[in-house]
C-alpha positions, -999 to +999 in steps of 0.1 A: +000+000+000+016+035-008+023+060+021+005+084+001-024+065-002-058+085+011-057+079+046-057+099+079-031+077+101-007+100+115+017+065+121+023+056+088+055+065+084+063+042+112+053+012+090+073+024+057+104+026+073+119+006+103+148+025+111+129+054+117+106+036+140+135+025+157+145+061+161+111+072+173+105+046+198+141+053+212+138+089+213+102+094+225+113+074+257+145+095+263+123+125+254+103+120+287+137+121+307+151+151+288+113+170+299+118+161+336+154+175+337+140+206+319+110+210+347+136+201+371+163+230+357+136+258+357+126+249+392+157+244+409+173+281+391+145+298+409+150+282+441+184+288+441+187+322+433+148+337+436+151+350+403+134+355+373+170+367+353+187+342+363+162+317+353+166+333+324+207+333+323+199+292+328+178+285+304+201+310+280+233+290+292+218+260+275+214+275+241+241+300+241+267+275+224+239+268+198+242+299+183+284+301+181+288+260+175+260+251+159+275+261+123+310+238+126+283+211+141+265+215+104+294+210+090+307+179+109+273+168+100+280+171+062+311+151+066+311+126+091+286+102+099+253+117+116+245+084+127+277+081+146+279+118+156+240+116+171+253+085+189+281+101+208+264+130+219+238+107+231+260+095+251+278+124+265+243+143+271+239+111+295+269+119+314+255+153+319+225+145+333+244+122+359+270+150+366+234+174+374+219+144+393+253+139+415+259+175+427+228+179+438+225+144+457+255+151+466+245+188+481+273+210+464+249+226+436+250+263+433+235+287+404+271+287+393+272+251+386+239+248+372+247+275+347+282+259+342+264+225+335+238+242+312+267+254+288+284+218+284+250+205+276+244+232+253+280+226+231+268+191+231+236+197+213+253+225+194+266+193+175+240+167+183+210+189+168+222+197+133+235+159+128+201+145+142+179+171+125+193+162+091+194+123+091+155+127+092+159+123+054+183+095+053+159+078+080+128+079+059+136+095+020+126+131+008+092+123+002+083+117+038+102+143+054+076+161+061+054+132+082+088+122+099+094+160+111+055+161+125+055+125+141+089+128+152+077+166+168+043+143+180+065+123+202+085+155+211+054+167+226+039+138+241+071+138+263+064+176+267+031+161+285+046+128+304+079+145+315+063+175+336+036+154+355+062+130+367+084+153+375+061+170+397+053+134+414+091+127+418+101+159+431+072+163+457+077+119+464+119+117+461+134+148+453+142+171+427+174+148+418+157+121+411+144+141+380+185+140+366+186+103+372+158+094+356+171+115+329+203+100+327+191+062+325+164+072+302+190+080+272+200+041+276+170+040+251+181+058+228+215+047+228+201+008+220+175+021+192+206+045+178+226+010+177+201-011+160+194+013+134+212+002+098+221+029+066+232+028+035+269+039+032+272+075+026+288+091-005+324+106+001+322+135+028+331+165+009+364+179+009+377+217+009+383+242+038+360+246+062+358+283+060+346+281+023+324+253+030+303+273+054+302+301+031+288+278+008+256+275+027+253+309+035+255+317+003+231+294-007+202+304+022+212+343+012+203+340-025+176+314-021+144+336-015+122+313+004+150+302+028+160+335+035+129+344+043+115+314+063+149+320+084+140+357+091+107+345+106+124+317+126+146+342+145+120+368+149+098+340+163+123+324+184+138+356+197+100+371+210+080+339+214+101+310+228+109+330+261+074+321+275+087+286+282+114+302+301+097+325+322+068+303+327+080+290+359+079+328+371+044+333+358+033+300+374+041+314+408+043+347+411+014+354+383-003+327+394+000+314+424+010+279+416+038+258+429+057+231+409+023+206+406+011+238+389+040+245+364+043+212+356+001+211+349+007+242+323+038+229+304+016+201+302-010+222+286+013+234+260+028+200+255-009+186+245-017+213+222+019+208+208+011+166+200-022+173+186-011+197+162+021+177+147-002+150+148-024+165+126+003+177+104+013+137+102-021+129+095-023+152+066+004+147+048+008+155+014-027+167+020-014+195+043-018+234+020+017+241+043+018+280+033-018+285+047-010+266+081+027+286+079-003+322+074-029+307+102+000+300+130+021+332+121-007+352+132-020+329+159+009+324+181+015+363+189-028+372+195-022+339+224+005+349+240-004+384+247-037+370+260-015+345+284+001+376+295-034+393+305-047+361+322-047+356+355-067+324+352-050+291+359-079+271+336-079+297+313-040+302+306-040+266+304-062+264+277-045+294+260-009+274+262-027+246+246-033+268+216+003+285+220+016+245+218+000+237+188+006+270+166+043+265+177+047+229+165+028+232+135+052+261+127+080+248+132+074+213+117+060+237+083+094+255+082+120+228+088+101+205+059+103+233+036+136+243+046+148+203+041+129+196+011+146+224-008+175+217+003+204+202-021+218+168-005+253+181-002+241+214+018+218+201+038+235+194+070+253+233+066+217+246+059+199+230+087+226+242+114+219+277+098+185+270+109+192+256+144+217+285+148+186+307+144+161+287+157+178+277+191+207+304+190+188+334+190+166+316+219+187+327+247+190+361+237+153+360+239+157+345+276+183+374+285+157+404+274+129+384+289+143+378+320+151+415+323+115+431+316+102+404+345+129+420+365+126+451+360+084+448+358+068+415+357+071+380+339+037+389+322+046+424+310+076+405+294+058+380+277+030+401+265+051+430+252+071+408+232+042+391+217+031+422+204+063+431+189+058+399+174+022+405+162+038+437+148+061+417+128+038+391+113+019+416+099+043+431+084+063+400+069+030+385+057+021+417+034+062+422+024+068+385+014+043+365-007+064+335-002+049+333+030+014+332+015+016+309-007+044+289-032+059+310-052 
């Protein structure tokens, strides 16, 4: 039966290839660690230092290297194996979460460790993400990219759902470094699925100096309209949206009134409404009009977030973060298929670290203005403010650049 066939089954990729349900089922599982540690991070920075900056400064410390290292991690990507390369920092991202869990079993953590720690985890993704990101297509073929990115972002977000709610039960039943540990033996799952997964060989890495092979891909997303364009939106949205997930812990408590059960119930919200929309974007498939959904969610995402901002509900900034979750997956997973699909095979690993470099990189700079407006005023002046700016922005981008309207 072909995978294109008319049918509504947001899994089928899973049967047409087996090393990418290897991959998923691996990944998924570690996923739910990787959330806990992430619950676990934002909580323990604000009890440490009873600050919304420097909550900000942690989660920034994470995705600083992204933006400097991400780039040389493209282009090990392009010439080493992204199998292997996805495999080692696997590994070493496991080591982390053992290094987090011992210091604070161990009682000597301090804000200056935790940001210390943040920053080796983030050079290890710096490489990790760009190789892992761009063996999507070797995993499953060009074709089904697109359902890959959704389902893979489907299980993303199903661990965005699992990972808070028990790491609200483990820190209230054992402790918040418990949530590391669990971490750290959950990436044994990945490591075996990584290990049974088979590839062709790869053609001959490319040669030359690295200097001139990065300006290959810059030059390539600079005189490529589309890609230029779909990256200007990913750092505007990444720079003035993404902070809410970093200043959420702020909002939960001092906004809200919630303690960690209550954190962990919203970032549950958002991680429901982000499954249900990349699971409808795997369900669609070829079916999906992606420039319409790129319009719908463009304009979405700001008009939610500046009502999170005004809300001082918990049911109803729940439900709003359910719709913030689904326009920000369904965005995303839009932009990185287009981005891969047009993509030549030689470039791709360059181009997609381009991407991550502005998609992950300009994230902490994000967390550092953020977490200064909460300072200086309040978590929801910060988020609301720059969801406007935001709003400002689509606007603006949607009337300049018809390639965000529709193929051009």
């Amino acid at each position: 039966m072909s995978l294109r066939a008319p049918s509504f089954n947001p899994f089928r990729v899973l049967s047409h290839s087996p090393n990418f349900r290897l991959f998923f089922a691996g990944q998924t599982t570690s996923l739910i660690g990787t959330w806990m540690q992430q619950i676990a991070q934002g909580w323990l920075a604000l009890q440490l230092s009873n600050d919304a900056f420097l909550v900000g400064v942690v989660a920034a410390a994470g995705t600083l290297p992204i933006l400097v290292l991400s780039l040389p991690g493209g282009l090990v990507a392009d010439r080493f194996r992204r199998l292997r390369i996805v495999t080692i920092a696997q590994a070493l991202l496991l080591l982390e979460a053992v290094l987090l869990w011992g210091f604070i079993w161990s009682g000597h953590m301090t804000i200056g460790w935790l940001i210390a720690i943040a920053l080796l985890g983030g050079v290890i993704s710096s490489f990790e993400i760009p190789a892992r990101q761009s063996l999507f297509i070797e995993l499953v073929g060009k074709e089904h990219v697109m359902d890959a990115i959704a389902l893979n972002s489907s299980g993303f977000n199903f661990a965005r759902i699992v990972g808070p709610a028990l790491a609200a039960i483990v820190i209230a039943r054992a402790g918040i470094a418990w949530c590391f540990g669990i971490n750290a033996l959950s990436y044994f799952a990945v490591l075996m699925s990584l290990a049974l997964i088979r590839l062709p060989h790869q053609p001959p890495a490319p040669t030359g100096r690295a200097l001139h092979a990065l300006g290959e891909a810059f030059t390539y997303v600079r005189t490529h309209r589309q890609t230029a364009v779909l990256m200007q939106v990913v750092a505007v949205y990444s720079l003035l949206g993404i902070p809410v997930l970093t200043l959420l812990p702020v909002l939960a408590r001092d906004v809200l009134g919630l303690g960690a059960g209550g954190y962990g119930a919203l970032m549950t919200c958002v991680g429901i409404g982000a499954m249900i929309g990349a699971l409808s974007v795997a369900a669609a498939g070829a079916r999906l009009k992606r420039h319409r959904a790129l319009l719908v969610t463009s304009l979405a995402f700001p008009v939610l977030l500046v009502l999170v901002s005004l809300s001082r509900a918990e049911v109803v900034t729940g439900v709003l973060l359910f719709g913030v979750g689904s326009c920000m997956v369904v965005n995303s997973a839009v932009i990185n298929a287009l981005l891969q699909s047009a993509s030549p095979d030689a470039l791709r690993g360059r181009v997609i670290s381009i991407y991550v470099a502005v998609y992950i990189g300009t994230n902490p700079i994000g967390s550092f203005v953020s977490g200064a407006i909460a300072r200086a005023s309040s978590a929801a002046w910060a988020i609301g403010g720059m969801a406007a700016l935001m709003g400002v922005y689509a606007l603006w981008a949607i009337r300049r650049y018809p390639e965000l309207r529709h193929p051009v």
